[in-house]
C-alpha positions as semicolon CSV with decimal commas, in nm:
position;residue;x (nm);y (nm);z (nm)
1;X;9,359;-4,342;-12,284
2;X;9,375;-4,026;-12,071
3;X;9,123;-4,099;-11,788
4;X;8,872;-3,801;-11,691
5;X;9,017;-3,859;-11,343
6;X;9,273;-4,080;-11,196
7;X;9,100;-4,140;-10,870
8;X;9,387;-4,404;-10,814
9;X;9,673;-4,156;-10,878
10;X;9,532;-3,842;-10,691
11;X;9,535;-4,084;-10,369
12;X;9,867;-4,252;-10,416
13;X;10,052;-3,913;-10,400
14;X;9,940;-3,890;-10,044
15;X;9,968;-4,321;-9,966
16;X;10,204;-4,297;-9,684
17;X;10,019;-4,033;-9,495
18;X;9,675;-4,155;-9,562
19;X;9,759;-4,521;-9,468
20;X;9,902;-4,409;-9,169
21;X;9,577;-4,229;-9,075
22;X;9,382;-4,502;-9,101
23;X;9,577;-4,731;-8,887
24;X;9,589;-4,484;-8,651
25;X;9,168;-4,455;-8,670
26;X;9,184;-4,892;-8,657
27;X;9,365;-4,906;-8,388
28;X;9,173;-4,674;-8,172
29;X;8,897;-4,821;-8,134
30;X;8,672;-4,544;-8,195
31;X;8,506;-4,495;-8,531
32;X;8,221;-4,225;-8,479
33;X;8,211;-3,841;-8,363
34;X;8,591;-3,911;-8,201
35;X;8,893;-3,687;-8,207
36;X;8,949;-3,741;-8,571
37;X;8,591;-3,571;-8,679
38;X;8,731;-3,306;-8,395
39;X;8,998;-3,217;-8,586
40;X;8,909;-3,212;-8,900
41;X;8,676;-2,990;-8,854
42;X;8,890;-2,760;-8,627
43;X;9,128;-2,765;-8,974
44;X;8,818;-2,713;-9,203
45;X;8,679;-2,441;-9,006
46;X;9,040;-2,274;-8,994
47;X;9,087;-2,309;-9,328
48;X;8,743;-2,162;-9,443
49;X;8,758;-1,907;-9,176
50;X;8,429;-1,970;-9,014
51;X;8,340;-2,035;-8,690
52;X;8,191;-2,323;-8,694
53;X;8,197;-2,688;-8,918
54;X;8,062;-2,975;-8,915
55;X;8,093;-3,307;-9,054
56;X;7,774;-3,494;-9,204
57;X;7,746;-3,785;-9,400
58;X;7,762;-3,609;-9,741
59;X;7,690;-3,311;-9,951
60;X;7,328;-3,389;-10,030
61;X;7,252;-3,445;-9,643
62;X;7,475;-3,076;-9,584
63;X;7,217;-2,888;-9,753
64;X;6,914;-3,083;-9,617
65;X;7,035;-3,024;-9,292
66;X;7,133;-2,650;-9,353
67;X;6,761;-2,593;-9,435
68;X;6,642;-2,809;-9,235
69;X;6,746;-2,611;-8,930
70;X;6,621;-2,317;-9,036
71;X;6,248;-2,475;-9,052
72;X;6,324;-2,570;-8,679
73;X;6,456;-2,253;-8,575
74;X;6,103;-2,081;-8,714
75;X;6,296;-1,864;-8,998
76;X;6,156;-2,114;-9,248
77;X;5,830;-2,295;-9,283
78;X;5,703;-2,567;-9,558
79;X;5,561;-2,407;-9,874
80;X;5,794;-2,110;-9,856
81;X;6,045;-2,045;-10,162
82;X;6,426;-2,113;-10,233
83;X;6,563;-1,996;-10,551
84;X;6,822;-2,184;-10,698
85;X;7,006;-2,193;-11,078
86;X;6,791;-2,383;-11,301
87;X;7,133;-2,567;-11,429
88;X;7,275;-2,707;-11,105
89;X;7,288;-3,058;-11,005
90;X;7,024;-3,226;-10,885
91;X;7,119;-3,252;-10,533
92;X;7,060;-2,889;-10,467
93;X;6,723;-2,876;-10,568
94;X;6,696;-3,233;-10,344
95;X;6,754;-3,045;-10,097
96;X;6,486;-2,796;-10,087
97;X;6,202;-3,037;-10,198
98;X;6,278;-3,271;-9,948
99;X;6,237;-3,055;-9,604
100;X;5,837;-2,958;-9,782
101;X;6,042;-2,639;-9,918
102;X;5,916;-2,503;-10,331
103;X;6,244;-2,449;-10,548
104;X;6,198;-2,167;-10,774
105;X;6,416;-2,202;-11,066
106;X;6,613;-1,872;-11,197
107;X;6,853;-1,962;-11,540
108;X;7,227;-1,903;-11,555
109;X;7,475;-1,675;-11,701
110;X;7,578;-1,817;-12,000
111;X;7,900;-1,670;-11,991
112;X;8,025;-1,812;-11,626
113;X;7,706;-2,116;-11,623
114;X;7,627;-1,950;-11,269
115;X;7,285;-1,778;-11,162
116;X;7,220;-1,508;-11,335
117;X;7,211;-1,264;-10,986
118;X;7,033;-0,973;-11,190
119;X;6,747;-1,225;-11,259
120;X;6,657;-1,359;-10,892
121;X;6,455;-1,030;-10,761
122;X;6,219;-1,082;-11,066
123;X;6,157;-1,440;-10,870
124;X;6,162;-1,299;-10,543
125;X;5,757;-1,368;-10,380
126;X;5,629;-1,283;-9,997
127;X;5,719;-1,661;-9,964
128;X;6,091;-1,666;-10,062
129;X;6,294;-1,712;-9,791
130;X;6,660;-1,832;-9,924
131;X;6,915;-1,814;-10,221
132;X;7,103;-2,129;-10,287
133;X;7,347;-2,008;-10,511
134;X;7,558;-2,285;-10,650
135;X;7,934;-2,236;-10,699
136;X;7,921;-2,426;-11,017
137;X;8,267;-2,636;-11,182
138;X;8,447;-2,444;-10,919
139;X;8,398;-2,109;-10,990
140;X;8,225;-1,891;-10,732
141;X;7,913;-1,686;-10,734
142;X;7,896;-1,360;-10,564
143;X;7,860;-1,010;-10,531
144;X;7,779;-0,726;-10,336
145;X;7,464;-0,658;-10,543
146;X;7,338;-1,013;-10,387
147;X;7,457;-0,906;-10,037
148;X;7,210;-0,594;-10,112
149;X;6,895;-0,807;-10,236
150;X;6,940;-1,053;-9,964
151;X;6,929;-0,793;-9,710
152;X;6,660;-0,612;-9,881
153;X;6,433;-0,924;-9,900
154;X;6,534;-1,055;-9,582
155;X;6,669;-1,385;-9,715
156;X;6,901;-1,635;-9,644
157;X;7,186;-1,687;-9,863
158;X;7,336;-2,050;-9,882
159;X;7,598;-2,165;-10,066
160;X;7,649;-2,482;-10,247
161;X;7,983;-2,530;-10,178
162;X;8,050;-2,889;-10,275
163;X;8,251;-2,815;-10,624
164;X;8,496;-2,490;-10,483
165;X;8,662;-2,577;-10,227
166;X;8,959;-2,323;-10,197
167;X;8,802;-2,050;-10,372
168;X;8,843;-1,706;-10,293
169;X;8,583;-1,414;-10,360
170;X;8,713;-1,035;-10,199
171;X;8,958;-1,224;-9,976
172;X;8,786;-1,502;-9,830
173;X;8,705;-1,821;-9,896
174;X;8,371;-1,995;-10,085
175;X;8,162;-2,129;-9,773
176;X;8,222;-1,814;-9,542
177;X;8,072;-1,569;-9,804
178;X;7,675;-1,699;-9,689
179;X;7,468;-1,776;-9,417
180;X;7,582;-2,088;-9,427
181;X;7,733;-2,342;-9,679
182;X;7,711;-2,734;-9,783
183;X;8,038;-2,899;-9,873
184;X;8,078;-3,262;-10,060
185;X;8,364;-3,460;-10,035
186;X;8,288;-3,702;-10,255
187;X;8,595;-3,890;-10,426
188;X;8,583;-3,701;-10,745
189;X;8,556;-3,357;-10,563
190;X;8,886;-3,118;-10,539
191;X;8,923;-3,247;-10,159
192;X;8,766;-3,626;-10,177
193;X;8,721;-3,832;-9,973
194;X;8,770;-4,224;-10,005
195;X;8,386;-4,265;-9,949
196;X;8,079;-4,049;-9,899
197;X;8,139;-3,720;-9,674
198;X;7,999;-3,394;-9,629
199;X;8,037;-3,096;-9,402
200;X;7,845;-2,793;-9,326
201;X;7,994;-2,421;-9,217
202;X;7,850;-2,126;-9,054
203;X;7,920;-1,801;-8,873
204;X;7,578;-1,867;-8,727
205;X;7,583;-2,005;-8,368
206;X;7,223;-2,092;-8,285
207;X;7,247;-2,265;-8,662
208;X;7,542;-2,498;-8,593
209;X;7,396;-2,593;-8,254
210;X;7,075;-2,735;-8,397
211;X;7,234;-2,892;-8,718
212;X;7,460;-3,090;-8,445
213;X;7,157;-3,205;-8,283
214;X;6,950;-3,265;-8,627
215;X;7,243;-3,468;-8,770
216;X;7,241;-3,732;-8,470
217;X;6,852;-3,817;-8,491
218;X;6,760;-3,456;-8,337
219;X;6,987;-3,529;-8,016
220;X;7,212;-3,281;-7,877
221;X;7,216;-3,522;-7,537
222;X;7,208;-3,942;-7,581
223;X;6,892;-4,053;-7,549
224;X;6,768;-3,731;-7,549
225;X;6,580;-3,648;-7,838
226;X;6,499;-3,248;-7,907
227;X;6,423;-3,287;-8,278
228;X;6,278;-3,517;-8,545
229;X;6,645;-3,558;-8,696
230;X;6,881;-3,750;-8,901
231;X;7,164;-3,963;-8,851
232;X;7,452;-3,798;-9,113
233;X;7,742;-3,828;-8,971
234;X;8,121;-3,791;-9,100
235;X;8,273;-4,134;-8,981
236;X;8,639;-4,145;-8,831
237;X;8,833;-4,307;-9,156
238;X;8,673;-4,073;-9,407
239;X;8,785;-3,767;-9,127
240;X;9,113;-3,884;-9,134
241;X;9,183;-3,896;-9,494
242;X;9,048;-3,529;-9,567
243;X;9,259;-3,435;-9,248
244;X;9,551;-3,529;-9,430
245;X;9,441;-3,423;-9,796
246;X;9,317;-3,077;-9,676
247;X;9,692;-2,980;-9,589
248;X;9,751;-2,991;-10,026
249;X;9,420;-2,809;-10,145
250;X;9,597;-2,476;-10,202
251;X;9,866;-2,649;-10,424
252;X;9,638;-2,927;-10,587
253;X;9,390;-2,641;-10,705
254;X;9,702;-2,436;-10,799
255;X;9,793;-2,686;-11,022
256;X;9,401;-2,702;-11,219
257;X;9,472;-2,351;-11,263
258;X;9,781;-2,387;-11,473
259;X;9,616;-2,676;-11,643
260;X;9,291;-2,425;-11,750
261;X;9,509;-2,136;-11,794
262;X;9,718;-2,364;-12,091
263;X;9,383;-2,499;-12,241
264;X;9,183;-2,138;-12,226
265;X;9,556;-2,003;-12,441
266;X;9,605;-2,309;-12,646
267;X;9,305;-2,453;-12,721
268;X;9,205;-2,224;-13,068
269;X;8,934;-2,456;-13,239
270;X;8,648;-2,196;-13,338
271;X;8,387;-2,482;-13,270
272;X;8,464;-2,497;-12,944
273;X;8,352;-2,239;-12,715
274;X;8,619;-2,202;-12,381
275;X;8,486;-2,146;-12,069
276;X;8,636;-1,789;-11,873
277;X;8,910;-1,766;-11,703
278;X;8,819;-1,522;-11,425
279;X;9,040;-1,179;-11,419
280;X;9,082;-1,264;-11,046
281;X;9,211;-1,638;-11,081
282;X;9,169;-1,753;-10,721
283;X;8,740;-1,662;-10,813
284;X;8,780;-2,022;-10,980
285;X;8,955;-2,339;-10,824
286;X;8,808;-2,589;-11,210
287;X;8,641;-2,868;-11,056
288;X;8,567;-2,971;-11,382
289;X;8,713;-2,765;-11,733
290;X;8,363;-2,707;-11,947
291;X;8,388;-2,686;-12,294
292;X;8,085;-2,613;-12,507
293;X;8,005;-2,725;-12,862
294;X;7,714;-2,755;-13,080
295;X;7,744;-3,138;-13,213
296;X;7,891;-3,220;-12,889
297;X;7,805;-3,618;-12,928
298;X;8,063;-3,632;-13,251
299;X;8,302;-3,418;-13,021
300;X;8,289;-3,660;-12,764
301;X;8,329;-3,947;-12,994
302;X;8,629;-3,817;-13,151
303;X;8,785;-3,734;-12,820
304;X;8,734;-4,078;-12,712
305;X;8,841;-4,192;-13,048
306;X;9,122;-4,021;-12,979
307;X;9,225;-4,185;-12,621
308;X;9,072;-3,875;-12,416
309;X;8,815;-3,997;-12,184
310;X;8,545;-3,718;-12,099
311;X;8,206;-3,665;-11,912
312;X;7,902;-3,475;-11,933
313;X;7,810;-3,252;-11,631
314;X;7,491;-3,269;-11,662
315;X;7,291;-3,397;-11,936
316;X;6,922;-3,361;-11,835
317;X;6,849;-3,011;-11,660
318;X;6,626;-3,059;-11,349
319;X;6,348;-2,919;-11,509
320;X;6,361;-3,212;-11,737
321;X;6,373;-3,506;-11,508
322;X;6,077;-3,772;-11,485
323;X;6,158;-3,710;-11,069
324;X;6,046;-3,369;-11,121
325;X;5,777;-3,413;-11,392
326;X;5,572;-3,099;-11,273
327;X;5,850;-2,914;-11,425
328;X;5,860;-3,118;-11,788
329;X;5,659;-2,862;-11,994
330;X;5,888;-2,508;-11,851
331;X;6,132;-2,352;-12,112
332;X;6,473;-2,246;-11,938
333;X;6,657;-2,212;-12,289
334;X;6,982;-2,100;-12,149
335;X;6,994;-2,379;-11,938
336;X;6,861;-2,605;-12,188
337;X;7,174;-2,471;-12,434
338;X;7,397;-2,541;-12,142
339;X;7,296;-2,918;-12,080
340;X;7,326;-3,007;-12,439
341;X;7,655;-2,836;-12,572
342;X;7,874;-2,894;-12,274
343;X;8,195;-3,118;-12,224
344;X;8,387;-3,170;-11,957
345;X;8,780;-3,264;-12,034
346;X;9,009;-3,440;-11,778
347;X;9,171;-3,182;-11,532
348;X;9,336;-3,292;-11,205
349;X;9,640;-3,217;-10,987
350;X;9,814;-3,574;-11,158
351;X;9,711;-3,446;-11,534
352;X;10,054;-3,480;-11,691
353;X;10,186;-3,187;-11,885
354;X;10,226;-3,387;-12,183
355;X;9,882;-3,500;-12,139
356;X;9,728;-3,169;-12,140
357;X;9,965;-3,091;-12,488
358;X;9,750;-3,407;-12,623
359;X;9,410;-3,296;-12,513
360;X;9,522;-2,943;-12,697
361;X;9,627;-3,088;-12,997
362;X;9,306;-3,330;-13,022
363;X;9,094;-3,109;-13,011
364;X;9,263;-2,816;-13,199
365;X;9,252;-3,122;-13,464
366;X;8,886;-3,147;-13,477
């Protein structure tokens, strides 16, 4: 069987250097906000090319915090409006609900599966305040027509950053192209972790200094408490390790390129629809490879049939979900299409290239 992802493997190619990291964190004696977190984000906020970053607990708690601090620093208050695709992950619209914020849904582009950016000023109210846009399966989401609304409006634009790592829109990276951006490191993510881990970035000073203090229960000074806060903060071991895998992201994501570019050429089966492969490559960095297809259940059944193991991301749209129930009777039929025809095939840096042949003949087979 061809695994979806060989967490095991990805690591492995980086045992020496991780295992030495870790000792090094064990034997210091210091396991919280130490010179580890330091440097990682030093190295994250390098590599991004913004300012300031800093390590939370995860990618859920990165946006929370994000807006968060803006309710704190007056720009946002509860009830106002954050528009967001209608076919992200949950987390993102978490995010908003939680801090008392409304998330107003806007549907994709079926061609790319990102927000449709000619449909958000229909949504825009006197109460919007933000733009999440989510760089969804690794492909990024911009343009100077959203600089221009966001401007207009006077709105924030954040970016979901947790699947796009690495990607590069007009020369710089996914995460400096905002107001600020949420990053996930969970395992499965382009740069994982080996636990839960998250980091925020910004160009914004006054923003990072309060999303310091709301990440360490509102304290900026021990004992000291300036804000109702959190405690989300990236630990020492899980620093350590994206220290050392953050040196390889260029060349690991280089790698899912060739791997998309062969199945986007190769793969010819007429009822399966490919995803895009972006005129300017380094737009996308495939988190996951979407396919879509109309009786995807027998599709996935044969694939697994056929010793390809895949996933489904995602198969209930947020508008769908018993935890957001007030939403169960809208129509978003793009997004709806989306959730129920899409496949995700194994793609990662250790995907053998006589794997990949085998997922293209499969499912040219089909």
């Amino acid at each position: 069987m061809i695994k979806f992802l060989d967490l095991q493997k990805i690591n492995l190619v980086h045992q020496q250097e991780i295992e030495t990291a870790l000792l090094e964190v064990f034997r210091s004696g210091w396991y919280l906000l130490g010179e580890r977190v330091k440097n990682f984000e030093k190295n994250l906020s390098s590599y991004i090319g913004s300012p300031h970053a800093i390590g939370v607990a995860n990618g859920l708690d990165a946006l929370r915090l994000i807006l968060k601090a803006y309710i704190e620093l007056g720009f946002m208050t509860v009830g106002d409006e954050i528009i967001v695709p209608a076919n992200t992950y949950i987390a993102s619209i978490l995010a908003i609900s939680d801090n008392g914020l409304v998330p107003v849904l806007v549907e994709p582009n079926i061609d790319n599966y990102n927000i449709d950016i000619s449909k958000i000023e229909e949504n825009i109210t006197s109460k919007t305040k933000g733009i999440l846009i989510v760089h969804l399966y690794g492909r990024i989401i911009f343009s100077e027509e959203l600089q221009k609304l966001a401007i207009k409006h006077n709105l924030k634009i954040i970016e979901d950053n947790a699947q796009t790592i690495g990607a590069e829109w007009s020369g710089k990276k996914s995460g400096n192209l905002g107001d600020a951006a949420g990053f996930s490191f969970y395992p499965g993510k382009n740069l994982g972790a080996l636990g839960d881990a998250g980091a925020i970035t910004t160009n914004d000073d006054k923003l990072a200094t309060t999303i310091r203090a709301l990440a360490n229960y509102g304290s900026s000074q021990k004992y000291v408490n300036i804000y109702q806060g959190l405690n989300s903060r990236l630990d020492e071991i899980q620093a350590a390790v994206l220290d050392v895998k953050l040196k390889y992201i260029d060349s690991e994501n280089e790698v899912r390129r060739k791997i998309a570019k062969r199945f986007v050429s190769e793969i010819n089966n007429p009822k399966i629809i490919l995803p895009e492969y972006p005129e300017n490559e380094l737009e996308h960095v495939w988190h996951v490879f979407i396919i879509r297809c109309g009786n995807r259940e027998l599709l996935q059944n044969y694939l697994t049939e056929n010793g390809v193991q895949t996933l489904i991301h995602y198969p209930i749209p947020p508008h769908k979900q018993e935890a957001y129930k007030e939403w169960n009777n809208l129509t978003f039929p793009i997004s709806e299409k989306i959730h129920n025809e899409v496949l995700s095939l194994p793609i990662s840096p250790v995907l053998e290239e006589n794997e990949v042949s085998q997922i293209i003949t499969v499912l040219n087979n089909f």
